[in-house]
C-alpha positions in Angstrom: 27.3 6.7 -0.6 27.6 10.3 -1.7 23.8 12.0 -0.9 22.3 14.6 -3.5 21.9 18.1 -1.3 18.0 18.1 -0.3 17.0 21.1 -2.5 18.5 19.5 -5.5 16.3 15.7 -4.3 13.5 18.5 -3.8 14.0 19.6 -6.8 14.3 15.7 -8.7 11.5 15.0 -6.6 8.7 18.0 -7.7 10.0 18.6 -11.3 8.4 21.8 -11.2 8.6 25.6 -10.5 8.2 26.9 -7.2 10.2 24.4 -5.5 12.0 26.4 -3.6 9.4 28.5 -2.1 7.3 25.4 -0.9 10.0 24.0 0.7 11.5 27.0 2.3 10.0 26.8 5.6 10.4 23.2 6.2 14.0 23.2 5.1 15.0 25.5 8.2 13.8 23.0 10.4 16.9 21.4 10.9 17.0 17.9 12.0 20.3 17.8 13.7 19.1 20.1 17.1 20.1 19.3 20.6 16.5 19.1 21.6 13.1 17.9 19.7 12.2 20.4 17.0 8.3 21.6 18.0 6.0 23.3 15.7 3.0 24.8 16.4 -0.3 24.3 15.6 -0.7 27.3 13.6 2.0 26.9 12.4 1.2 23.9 10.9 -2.1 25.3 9.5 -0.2 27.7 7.5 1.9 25.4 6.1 1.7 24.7 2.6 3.0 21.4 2.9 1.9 18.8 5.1 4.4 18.4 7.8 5.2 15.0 10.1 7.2 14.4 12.9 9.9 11.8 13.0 11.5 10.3 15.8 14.8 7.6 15.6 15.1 5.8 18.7 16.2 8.0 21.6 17.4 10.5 19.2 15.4 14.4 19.4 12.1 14.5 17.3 12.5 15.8 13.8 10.0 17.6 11.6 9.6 16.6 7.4 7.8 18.1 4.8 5.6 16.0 2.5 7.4 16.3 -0.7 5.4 14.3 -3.6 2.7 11.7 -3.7 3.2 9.3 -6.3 1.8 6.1 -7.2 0.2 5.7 -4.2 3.6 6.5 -2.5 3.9 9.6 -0.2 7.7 10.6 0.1 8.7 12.9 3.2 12.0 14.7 3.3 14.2 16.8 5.9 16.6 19.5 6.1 19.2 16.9 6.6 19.2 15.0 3.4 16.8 12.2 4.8 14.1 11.0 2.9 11.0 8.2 3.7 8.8 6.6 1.6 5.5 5.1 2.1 2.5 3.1 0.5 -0.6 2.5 2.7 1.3 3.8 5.6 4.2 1.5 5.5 7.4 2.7 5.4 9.2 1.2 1.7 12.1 2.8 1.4 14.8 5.0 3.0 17.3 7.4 2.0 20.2 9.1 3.9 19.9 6.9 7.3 23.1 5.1 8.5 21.1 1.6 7.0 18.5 2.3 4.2 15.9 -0.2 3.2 15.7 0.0 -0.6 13.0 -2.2 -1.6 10.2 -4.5 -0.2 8.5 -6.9 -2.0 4.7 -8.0 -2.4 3.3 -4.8 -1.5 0.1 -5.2 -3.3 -0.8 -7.6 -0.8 -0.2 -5.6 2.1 -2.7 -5.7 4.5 -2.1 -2.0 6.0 -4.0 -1.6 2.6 -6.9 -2.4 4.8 -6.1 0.4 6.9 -8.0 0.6 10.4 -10.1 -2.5 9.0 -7.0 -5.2 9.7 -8.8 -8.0 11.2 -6.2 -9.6 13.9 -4.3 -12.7 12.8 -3.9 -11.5 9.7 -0.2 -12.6 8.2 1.9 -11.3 5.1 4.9 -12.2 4.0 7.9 -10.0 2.0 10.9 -9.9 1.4 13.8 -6.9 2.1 16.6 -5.0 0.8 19.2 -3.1 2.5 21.8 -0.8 1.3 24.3 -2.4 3.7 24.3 -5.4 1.2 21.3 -7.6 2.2 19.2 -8.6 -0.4 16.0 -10.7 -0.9 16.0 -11.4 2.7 12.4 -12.8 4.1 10.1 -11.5 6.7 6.7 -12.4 8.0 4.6 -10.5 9.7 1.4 -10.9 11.8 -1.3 -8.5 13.0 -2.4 -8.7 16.9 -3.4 -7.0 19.5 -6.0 -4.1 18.6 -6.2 -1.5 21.6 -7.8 2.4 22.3 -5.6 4.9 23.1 -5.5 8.4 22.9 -2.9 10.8 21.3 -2.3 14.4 22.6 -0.6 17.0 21.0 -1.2 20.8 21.2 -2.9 19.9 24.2 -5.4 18.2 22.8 -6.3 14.7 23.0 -7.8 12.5 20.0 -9.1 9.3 20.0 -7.2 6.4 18.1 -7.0 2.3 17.1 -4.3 1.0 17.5 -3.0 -2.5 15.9 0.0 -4.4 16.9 2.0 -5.8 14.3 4.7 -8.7 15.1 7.5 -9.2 12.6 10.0 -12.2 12.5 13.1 -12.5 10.1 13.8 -15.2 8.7 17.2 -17.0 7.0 19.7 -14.5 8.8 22.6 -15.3 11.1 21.4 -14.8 15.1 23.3 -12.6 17.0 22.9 -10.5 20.1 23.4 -7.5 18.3 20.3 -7.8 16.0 16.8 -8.6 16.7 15.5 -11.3 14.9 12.1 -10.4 15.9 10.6 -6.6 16.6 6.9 -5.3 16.8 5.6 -1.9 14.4 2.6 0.0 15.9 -0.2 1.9 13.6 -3.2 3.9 15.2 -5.7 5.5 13.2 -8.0 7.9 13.7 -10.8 6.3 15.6 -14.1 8.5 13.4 -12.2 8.5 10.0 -9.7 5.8 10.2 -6.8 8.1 9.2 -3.4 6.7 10.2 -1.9 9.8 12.7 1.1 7.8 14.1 3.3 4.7 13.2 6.4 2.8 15.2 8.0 0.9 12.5 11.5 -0.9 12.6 14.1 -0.7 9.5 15.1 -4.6 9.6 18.5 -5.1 11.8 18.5 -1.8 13.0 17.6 -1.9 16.5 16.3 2.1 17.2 12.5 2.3 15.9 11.4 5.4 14.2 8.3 6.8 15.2 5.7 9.2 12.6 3.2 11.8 13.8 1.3 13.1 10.9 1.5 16.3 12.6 -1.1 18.1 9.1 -3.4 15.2 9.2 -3.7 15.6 13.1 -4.1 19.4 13.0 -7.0 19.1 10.4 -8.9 16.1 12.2 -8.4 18.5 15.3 -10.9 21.5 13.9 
């Protein structure tokens, strides 16, 4: 597939005037670098768009700008033509990763609605799509083990919930390649219950990505 340059999805994205200034700064972060790509904490103060951290398996930590907030949907883009999509913290769709989810199903029952209130045991049920060809494939997933932890960054440590969530897939041919069965992580905020940090899994892809909501952290921190 043939990606759209990430000023002109920018530029779909916003609809408006002054794209290009807003997204300036975070389009020279590049996501391709050697090492992880750090920004500051006032640097991310004076950012006029909220800014998040993205890690892909064992690959360097990459830094994307919030780009619209839609429908309940917040959608995240890089300098690299990647974009993420999520609703109550769950990641719904991809764009410009080597296997894209494109759609999940039953969303309005997702219990990450609930946000740091998931009570443990808690199932849902969904089904997947996948750009590599995969459609209406089923997953369930359960919520766990709840746990304290605490994040640092900038040297500073916050205090955060965690909650374990167990997936299984369902219906698909086993092989050693692919996991049939991974586990996503979401911590919140322990005083507000903000989500600061997510592990989620892109079905049949075995490197997790992991979120730092590198804005929300830096105000939660004053």
């Amino acid at each position: 597939m043939k990606y759209l340059s990430v000023l002109a999805i920018a530029v779909l994205l916003l609809g408006c005037s002054g794209t290009y200034q807003r997204y300036q700064e975070t389009l020279e972060l590049a996501l391709a670098k050697p090492k992880d790509a750090f920004v500051s904490l006032q640097h991310v103060k004076a950012s006029n768009t909220d800014l998040m951290s993205v890690k892909n398996g064992d690959n360097p930590k990459a830094i994307v700008g919030l780009a619209f907030l839609e429908n309940e949907q917040t959608k995240w883009i890089s300098s690299d033509q990647v974009l993420f999509t999520f609703q109550s913290g769950r990641l719904i769709r991809t764009l410009g990763l080597p296997t894209n989810l494109m759609h999940l199903s039953n969303i309005a029952n997702d219990p990450l609605q609930k946000g740091a209130f998931i009570e443990p045991g808690i199932r849902w049920t969904t089904k997947f799509d996948l750009d590599s060809g995969l459609y209406g494939h089923p997953k369930q997933t359960r919520f766990g083990n709840v746990y304290s932890s605490n994040l640092t960054l900038w040297d500073q440590d916050l205090a955060v919930q965690c909650v374990e969530e167990s997936v299984t897939l369902s219906g698909g041919e086993k092989s050693s390649e692919f996991k049939d069965a991974y586990q996503n992580t979401y911590c919140f905020e322990v005083q507000s219950g903000i989500l600061v940090k997510s592990i989620q899994s892109i079905p049949y892809v075995n490197k997790p990505l992991e979120f730092t909501y590198l804005s929300r952290i830096a105000r939660l921190l004053q």
